[in-house]
SEDOLO-900104 format. One record per residue: residue number from 1; residue in three letters; x, y, z of N, C-alpha, C in turn. Coordinates in steps of 0.2 Angstrom, whole numbers, plus 2048, in hexadecimal, padded with zeros to 3 digits. Last residue first. Layout:
N
    k    r  n.X  n.Y  n.Z  ca.X  ca.Y  ca.Z  c.X  c.Y  c.Z
  NUM  ala    X    Y    Z     X     Y     Z    X    Y    Z
...
//
This chain:
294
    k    r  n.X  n.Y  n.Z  ca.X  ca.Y  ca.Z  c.X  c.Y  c.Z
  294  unk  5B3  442  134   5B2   448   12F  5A9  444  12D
  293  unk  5B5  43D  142   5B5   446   143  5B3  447  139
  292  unk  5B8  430  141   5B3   434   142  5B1  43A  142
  291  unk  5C6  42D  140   5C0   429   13B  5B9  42C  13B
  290  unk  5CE  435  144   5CC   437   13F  5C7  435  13A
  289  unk  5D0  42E  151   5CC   436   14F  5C9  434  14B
  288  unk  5CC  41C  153   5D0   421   14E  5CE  429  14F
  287  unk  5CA  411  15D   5C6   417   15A  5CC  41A  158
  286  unk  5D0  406  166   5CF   405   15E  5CB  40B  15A
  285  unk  5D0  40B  170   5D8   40B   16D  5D5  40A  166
  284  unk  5C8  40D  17D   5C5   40F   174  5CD  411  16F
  283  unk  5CB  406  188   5C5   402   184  5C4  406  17C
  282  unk  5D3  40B  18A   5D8   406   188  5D3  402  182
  281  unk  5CE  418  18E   5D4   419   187  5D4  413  187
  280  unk  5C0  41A  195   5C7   414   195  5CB  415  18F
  279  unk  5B3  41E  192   5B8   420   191  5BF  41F  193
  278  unk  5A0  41B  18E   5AA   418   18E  5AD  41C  18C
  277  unk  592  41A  194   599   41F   192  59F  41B  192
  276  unk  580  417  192   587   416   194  58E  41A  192
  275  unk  571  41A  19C   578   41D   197  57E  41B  19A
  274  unk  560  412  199   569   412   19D  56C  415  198
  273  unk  556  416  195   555   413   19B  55A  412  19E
  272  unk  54C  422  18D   553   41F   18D  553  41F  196
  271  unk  53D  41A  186   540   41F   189  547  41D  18C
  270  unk  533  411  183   536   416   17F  538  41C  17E
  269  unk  534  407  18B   52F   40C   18A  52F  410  187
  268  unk  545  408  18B   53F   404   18F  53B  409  18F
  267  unk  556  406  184   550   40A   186  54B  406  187
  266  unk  569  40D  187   565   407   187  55C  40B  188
  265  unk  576  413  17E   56F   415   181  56B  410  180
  264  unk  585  41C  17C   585   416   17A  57D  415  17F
  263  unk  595  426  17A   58E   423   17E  58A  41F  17B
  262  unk  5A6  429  17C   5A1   424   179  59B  423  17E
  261  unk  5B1  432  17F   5AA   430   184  5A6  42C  17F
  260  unk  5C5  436  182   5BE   436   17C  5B8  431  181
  259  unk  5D1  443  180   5CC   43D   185  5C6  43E  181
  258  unk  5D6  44F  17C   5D7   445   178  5D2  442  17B
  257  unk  5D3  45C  17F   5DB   457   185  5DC  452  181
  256  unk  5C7  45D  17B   5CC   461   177  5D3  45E  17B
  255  unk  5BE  44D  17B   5BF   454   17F  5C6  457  17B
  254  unk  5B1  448  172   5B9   44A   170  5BB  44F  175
  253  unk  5A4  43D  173   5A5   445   174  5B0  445  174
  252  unk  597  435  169   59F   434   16A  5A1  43B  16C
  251  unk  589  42B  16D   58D   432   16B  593  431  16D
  250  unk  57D  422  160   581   422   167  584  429  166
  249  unk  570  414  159   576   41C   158  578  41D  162
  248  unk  57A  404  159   573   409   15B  575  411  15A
  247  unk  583  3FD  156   57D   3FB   154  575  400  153
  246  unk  58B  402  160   58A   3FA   160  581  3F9  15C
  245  unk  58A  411  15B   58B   40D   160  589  406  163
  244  unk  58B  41D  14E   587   416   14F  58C  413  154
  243  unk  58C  42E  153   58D   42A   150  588  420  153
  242  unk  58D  43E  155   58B   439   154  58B  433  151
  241  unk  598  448  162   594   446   157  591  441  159
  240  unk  5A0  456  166   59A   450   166  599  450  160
  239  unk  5AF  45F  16D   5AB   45E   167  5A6  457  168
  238  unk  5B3  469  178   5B5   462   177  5AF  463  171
  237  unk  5B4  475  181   5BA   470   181  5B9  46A  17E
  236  unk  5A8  47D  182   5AD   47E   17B  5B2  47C  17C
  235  unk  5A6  478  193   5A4   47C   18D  5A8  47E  188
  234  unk  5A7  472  19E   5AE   46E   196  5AB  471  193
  233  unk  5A0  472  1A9   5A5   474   1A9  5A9  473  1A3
  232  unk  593  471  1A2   594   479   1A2  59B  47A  1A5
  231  unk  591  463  19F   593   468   19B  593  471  19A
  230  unk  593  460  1AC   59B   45E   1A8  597  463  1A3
  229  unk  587  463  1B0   58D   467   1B3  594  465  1AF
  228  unk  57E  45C  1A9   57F   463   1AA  584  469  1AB
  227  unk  582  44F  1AD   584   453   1A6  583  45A  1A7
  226  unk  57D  452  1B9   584   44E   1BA  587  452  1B2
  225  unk  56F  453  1B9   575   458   1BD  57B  455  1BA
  224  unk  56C  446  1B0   56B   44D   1AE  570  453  1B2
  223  unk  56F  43F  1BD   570   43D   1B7  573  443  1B2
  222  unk  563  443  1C8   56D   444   1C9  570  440  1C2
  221  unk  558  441  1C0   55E   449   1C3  564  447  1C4
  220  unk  555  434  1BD   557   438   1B9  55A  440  1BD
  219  unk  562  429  1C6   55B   42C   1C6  55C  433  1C2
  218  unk  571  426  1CB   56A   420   1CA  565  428  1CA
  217  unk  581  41F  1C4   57E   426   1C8  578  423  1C5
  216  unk  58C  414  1C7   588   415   1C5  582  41C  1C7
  215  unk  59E  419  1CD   596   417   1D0  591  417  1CB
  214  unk  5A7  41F  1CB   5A8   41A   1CB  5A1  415  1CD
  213  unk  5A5  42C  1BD   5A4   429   1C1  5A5  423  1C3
  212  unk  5B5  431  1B8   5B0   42C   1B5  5AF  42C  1BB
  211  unk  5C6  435  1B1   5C1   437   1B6  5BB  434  1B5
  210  unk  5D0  425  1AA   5CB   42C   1A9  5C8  430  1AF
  209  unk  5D3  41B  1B1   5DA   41F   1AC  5D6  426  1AB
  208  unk  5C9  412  1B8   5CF   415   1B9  5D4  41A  1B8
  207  unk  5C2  410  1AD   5C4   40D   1AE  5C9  40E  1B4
  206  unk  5B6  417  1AA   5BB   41C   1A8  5C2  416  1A9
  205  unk  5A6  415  1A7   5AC   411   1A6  5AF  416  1A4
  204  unk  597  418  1AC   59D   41E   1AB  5A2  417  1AB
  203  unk  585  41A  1AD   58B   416   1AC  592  418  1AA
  202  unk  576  420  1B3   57D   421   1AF  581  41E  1AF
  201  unk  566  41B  1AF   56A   419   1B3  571  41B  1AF
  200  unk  555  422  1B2   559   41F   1AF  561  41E  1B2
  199  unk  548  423  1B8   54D   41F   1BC  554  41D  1B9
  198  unk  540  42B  1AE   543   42F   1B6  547  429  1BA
  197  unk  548  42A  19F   544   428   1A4  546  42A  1AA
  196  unk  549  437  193   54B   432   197  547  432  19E
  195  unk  53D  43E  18D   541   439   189  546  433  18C
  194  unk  537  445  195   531   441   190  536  43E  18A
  193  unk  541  44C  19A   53D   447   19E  538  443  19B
  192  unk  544  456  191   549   44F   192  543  449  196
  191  unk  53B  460  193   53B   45B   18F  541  455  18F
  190  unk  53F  463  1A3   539   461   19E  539  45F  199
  189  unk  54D  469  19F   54C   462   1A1  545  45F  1A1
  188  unk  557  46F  194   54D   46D   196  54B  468  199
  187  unk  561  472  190   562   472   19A  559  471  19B
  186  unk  567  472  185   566   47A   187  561  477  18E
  185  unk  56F  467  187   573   46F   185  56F  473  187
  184  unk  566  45F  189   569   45C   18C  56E  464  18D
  183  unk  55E  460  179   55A   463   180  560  463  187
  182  unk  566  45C  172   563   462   172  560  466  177
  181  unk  56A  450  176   56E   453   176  56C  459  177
  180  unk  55B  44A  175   560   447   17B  564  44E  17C
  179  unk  55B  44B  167   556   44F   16B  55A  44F  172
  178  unk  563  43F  163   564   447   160  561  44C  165
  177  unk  55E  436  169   565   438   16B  566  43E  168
  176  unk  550  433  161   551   436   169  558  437  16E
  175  unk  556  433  154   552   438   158  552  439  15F
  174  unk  55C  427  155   55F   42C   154  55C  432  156
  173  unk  550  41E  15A   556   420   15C  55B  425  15B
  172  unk  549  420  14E   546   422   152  54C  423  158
  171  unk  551  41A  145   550   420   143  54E  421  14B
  170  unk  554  40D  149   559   411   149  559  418  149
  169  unk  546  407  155   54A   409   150  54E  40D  14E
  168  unk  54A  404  166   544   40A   162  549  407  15C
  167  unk  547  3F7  171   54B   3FA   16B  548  3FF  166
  166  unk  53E  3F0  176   540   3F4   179  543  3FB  176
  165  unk  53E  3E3  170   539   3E8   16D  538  3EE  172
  164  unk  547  3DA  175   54A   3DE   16F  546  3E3  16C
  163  unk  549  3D9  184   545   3D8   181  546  3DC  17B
  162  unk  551  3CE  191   554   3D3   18C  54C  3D3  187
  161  unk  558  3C6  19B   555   3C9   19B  554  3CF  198
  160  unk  560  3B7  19E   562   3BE   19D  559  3BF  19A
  159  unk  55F  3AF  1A7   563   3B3   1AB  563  3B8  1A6
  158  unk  55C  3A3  1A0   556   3A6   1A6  559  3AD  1A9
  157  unk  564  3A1  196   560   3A3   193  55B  3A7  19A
  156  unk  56F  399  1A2   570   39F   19E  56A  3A4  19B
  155  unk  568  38C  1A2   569   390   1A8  56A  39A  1A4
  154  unk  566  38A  196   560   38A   19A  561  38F  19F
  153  unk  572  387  191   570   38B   18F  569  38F  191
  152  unk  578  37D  19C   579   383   19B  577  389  19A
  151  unk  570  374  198   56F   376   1A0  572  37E  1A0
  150  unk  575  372  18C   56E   372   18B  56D  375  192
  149  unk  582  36B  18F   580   371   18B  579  374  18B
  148  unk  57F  35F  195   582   367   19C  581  36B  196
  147  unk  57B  357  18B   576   358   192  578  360  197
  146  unk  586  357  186   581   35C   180  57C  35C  186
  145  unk  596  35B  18E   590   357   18B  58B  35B  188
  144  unk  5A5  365  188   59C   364   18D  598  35F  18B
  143  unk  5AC  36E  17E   5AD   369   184  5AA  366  189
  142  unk  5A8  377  177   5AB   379   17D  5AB  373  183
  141  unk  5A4  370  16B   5AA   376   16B  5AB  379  172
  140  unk  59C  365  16E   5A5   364   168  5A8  369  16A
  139  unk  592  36D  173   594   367   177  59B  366  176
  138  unk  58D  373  165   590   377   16B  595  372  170
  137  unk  587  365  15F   58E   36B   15C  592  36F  161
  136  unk  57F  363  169   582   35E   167  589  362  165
  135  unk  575  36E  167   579   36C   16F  57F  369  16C
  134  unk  578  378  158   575   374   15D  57A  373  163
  133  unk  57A  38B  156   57C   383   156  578  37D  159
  132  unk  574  397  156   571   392   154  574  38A  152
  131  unk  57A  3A4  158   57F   3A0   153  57C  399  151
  130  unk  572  3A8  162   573   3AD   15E  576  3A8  158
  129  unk  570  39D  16B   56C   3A2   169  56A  3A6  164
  128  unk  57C  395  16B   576   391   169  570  397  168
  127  unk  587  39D  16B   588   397   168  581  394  166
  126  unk  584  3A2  177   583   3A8   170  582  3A1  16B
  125  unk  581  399  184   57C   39F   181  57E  3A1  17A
  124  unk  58D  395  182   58A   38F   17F  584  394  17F
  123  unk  597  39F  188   599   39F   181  591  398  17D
  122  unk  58E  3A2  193   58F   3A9   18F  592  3A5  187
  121  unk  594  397  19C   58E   39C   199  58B  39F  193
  120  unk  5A2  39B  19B   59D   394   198  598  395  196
  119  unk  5A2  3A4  1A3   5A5   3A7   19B  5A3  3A1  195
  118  unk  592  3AC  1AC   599   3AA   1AB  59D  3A8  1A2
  117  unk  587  3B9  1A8   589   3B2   1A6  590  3B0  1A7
  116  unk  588  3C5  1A7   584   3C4   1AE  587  3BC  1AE
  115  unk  58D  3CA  19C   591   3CB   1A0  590  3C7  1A5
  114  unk  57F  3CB  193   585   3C6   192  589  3C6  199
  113  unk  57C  3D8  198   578   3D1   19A  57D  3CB  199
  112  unk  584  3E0  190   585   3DE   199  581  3DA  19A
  111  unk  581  3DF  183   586   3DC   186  589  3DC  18D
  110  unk  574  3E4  183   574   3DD   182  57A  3D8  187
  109  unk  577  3F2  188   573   3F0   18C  576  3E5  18B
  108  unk  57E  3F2  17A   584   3F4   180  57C  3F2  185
  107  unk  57A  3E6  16D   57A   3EE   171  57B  3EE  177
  106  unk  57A  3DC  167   580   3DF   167  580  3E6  16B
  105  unk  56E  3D8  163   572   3D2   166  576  3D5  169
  104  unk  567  3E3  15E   563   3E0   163  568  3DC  169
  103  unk  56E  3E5  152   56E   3E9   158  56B  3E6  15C
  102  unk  579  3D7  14B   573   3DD   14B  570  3DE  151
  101  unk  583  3D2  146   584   3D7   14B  57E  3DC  14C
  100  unk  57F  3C8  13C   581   3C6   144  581  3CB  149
   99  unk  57C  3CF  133   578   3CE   136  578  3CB  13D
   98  unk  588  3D2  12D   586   3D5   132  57F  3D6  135
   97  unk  588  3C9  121   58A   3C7   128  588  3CB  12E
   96  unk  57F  3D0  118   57F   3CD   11C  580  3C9  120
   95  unk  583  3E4  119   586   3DD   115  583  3D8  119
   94  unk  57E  3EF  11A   579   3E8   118  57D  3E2  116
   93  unk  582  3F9  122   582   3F9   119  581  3F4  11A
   92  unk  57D  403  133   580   3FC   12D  57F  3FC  127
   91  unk  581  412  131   57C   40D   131  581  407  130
   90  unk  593  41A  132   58B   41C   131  588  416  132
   89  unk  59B  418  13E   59A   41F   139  593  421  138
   88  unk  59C  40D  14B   59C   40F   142  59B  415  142
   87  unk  5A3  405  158   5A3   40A   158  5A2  40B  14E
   86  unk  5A2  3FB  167   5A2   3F9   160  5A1  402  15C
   85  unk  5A9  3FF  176   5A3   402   173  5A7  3FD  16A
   84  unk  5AC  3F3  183   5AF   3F8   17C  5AA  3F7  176
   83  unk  5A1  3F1  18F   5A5   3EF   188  5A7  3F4  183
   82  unk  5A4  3F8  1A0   5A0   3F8   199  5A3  3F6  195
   81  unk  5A3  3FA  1B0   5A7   3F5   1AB  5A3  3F6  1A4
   80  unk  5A5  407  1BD   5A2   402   1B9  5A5  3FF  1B3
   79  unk  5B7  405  1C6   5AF   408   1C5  5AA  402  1C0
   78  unk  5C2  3FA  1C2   5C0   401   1C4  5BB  404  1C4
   77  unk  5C7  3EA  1C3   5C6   3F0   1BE  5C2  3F6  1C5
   76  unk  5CA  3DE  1C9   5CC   3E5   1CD  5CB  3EA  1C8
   75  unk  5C4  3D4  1C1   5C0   3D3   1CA  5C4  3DC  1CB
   74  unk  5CB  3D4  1B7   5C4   3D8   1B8  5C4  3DA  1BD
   73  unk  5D7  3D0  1BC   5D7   3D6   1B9  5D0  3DA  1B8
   72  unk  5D0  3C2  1BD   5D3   3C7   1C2  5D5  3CC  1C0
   71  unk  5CF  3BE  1AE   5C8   3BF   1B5  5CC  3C3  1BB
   70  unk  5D7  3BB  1A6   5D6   3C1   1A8  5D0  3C3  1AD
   69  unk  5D5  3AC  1A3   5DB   3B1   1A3  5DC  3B7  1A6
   68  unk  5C9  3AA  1A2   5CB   3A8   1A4  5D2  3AC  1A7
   67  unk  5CA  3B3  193   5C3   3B5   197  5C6  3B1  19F
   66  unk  5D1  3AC  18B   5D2   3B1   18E  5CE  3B4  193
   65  unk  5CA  39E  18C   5D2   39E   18D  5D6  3A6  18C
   64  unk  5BF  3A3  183   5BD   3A1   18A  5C4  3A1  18E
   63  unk  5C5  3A7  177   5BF   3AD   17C  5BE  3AA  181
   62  unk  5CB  39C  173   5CB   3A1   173  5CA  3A6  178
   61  unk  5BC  393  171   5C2   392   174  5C7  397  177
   60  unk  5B6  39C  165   5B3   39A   16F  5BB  39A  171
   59  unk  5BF  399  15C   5BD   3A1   160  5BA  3A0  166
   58  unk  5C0  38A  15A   5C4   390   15C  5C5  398  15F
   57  unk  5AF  38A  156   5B5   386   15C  5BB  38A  15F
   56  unk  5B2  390  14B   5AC   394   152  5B0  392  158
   55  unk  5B8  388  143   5BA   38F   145  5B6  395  149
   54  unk  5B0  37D  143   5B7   380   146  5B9  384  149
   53  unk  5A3  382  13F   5A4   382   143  5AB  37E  148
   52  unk  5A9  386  12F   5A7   38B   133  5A5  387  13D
   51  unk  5AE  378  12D   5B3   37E   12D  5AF  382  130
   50  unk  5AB  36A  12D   5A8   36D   12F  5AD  373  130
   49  unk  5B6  35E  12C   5AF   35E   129  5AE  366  129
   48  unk  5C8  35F  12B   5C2   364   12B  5BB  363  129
   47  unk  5D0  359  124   5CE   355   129  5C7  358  12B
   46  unk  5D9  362  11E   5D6   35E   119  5CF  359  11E
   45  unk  5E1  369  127   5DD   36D   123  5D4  368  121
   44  unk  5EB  364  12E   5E7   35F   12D  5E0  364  12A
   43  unk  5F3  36F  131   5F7   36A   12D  5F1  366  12B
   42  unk  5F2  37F  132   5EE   379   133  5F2  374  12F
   41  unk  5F2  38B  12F   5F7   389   131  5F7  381  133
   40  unk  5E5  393  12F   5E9   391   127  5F2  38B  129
   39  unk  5E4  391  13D   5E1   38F   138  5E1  38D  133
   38  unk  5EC  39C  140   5ED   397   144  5E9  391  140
   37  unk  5E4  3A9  13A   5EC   3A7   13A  5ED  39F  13A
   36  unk  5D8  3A9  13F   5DA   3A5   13A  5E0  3A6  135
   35  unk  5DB  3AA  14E   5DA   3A2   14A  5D9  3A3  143
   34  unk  5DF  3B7  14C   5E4   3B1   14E  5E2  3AD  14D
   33  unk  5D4  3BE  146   5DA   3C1   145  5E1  3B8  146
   32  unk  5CB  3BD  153   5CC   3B9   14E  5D1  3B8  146
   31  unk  5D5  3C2  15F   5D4   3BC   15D  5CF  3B8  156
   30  unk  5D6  3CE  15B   5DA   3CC   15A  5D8  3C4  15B
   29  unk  5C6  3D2  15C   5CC   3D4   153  5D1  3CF  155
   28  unk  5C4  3D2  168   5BF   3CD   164  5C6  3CD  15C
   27  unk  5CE  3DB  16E   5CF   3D4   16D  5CB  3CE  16B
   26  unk  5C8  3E8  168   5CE   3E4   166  5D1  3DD  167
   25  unk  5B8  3E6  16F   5BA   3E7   166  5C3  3E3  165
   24  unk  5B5  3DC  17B   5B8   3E0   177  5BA  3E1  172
   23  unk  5AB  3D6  180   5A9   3DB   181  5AF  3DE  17D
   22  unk  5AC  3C5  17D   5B3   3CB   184  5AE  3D0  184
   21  unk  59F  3BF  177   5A3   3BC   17F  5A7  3C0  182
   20  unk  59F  3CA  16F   599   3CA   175  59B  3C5  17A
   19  unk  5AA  3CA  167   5A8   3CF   16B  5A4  3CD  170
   18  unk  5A8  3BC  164   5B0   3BE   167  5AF  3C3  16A
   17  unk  59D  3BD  159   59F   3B9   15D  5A2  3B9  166
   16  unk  5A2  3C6  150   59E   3C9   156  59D  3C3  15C
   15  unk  5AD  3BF  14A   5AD   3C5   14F  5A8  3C7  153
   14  unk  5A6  3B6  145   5AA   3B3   14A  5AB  3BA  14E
   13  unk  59E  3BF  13A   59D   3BA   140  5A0  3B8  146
   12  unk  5A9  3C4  134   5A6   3C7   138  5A5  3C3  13B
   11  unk  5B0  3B8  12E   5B6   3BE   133  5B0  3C2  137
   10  unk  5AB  3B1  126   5AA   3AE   12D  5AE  3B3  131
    9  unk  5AD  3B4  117   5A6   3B1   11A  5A5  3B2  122
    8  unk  5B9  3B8  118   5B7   3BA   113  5AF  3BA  117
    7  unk  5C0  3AB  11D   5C1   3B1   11F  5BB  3B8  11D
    6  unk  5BE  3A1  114   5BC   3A0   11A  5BE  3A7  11E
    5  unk  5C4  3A7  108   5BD   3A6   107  5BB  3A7  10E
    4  unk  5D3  3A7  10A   5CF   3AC   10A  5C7  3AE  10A
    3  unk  5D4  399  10E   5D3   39C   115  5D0  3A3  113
    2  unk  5C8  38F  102   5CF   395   103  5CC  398  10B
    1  unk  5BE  382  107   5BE   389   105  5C5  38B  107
//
């Protein structure tokens, strides 16, 4: 196959790939972006049985050789840690490839589960989970026998705990972020209670650069207080819209200063059970305004 064809087939895949081992949008883009630079660049092209698991090989690889790299710059991150919001307009359009990125595998709940996993972990769990390789293949691309792959994926698969029929459908979701808002404005907290769970839990990534709590804030009052009060402090300072986040509807707030909130709703019972925020300018470099505001 032309490196166009192989681009063409395997650029999303491998991105989401790259997402769910870093958590982030720009540098899942940059490295796959570079292998298949580094690819066309290949002198032994010809040697290649098996091109799409190459070029997996390469983005593991990759994604483990930065994830190594930067473990200390975690270890001192600031407050809570959230994956850069994957961020659309409208639904998915059905190409698909996008089946790799479908909501269950890719939602901001899923991708802290991921997190729990060391980076070994974490790359032979997607490889065989989600991307269905066998032991023996995985084993080729990170360097492992096919006996310690398998312990891996054992070990990894006990540690995450995730159930997909948690998930309200897109419609159903969109509805209870619409109503969320409505009722959240005109301060019902009777009705929010019959939408968000009484234990639900706040998440605030400001990273240090933004105001954010640095604490996760635990139980429906002080959750609701907390919004309450930012929205009676920043009354007619900032614009909401809605939008698709990692797959799930979510909200995007524009304070009039630039500083931008990305939220993002995990649910149990069919009631929202964690609220995420991102607001780390470093984590929403890849949001354009203007991609969203019309």
């Amino acid at each position: 196959m032309s490196i166009e064809e192989l681009y063409k087939d395997y650029k999303t895949p491998l991105f989401s790939l790259a997402y769910r081992m870093l958590g982030s949008v720009m540098d899942a883009e940059d490295i796959v972006h570079d292998v298949f630079l580094t690819y066309d660049q290949l002198s032994d092209l010809g040697a290649i049985r098996n091109e799409r698991a190459y070029l997996y090989k390469m983005v593991t690889n990759r994604c483990l050789d930065l994830l190594r790299s930067s473990a200390k710059k975690r270890e001192l991150y600031v407050g809570p840690w959230l994956p850069e919001p994957l961020v659309e307009k409208g639904a998915p359009d059905g190409d698909p490839s996008d089946a790799y990125l479908r909501s269950e595998s890719i939602s901001t709940a899923y991708l802290l589960l991921l997190q729990q996993l060391n980076a070994m972990e974490r790359a032979v769990f997607l490889l065989r989970e989600i991307f269905d390789y066998t032991f023996e293949e995985i084993a080729d691309m990170v360097g492992k026998s096919n006996a310690n792959c398998r312990q891996i994926f054992h070990r990894a698969q006990k540690s995450i705990h995730f159930d997909p029929d948690q998930l309200p459908s897109i419609s159903v979701a969109e509805e209870k972020i619409n109503d969320f808002v409505k009722l959240l404005v005109q301060g019902n907290t009777a009705k929010l209670l019959e939408l968000v769970s009484e234990n639900v839990v706040y998440y605030a990534d400001g990273g240090g650069k933004v105001r954010a709590a640095l604490l996760p804030v635990v139980g429906f009052q002080q959750v609701m207080k907390l919004h309450q009060n930012l929205l009676n402090m920043y009354a007619g300072q900032f614009t909401l819209s809605f939008l698709m986040v990692n797959r799930l509807p979510g909200i995007r707030i524009q304070m009039d200063d630039g500083i931008q909130y990305v939220y993002s709703f995990a649910y149990q019972d069919q009631k929202i059970q964690a609220i995420y925020s991102v607001a780390n300018p470093e984590k929403l470099r890849h949001l354009r305004i203007e991609e969203f505001t019309n």
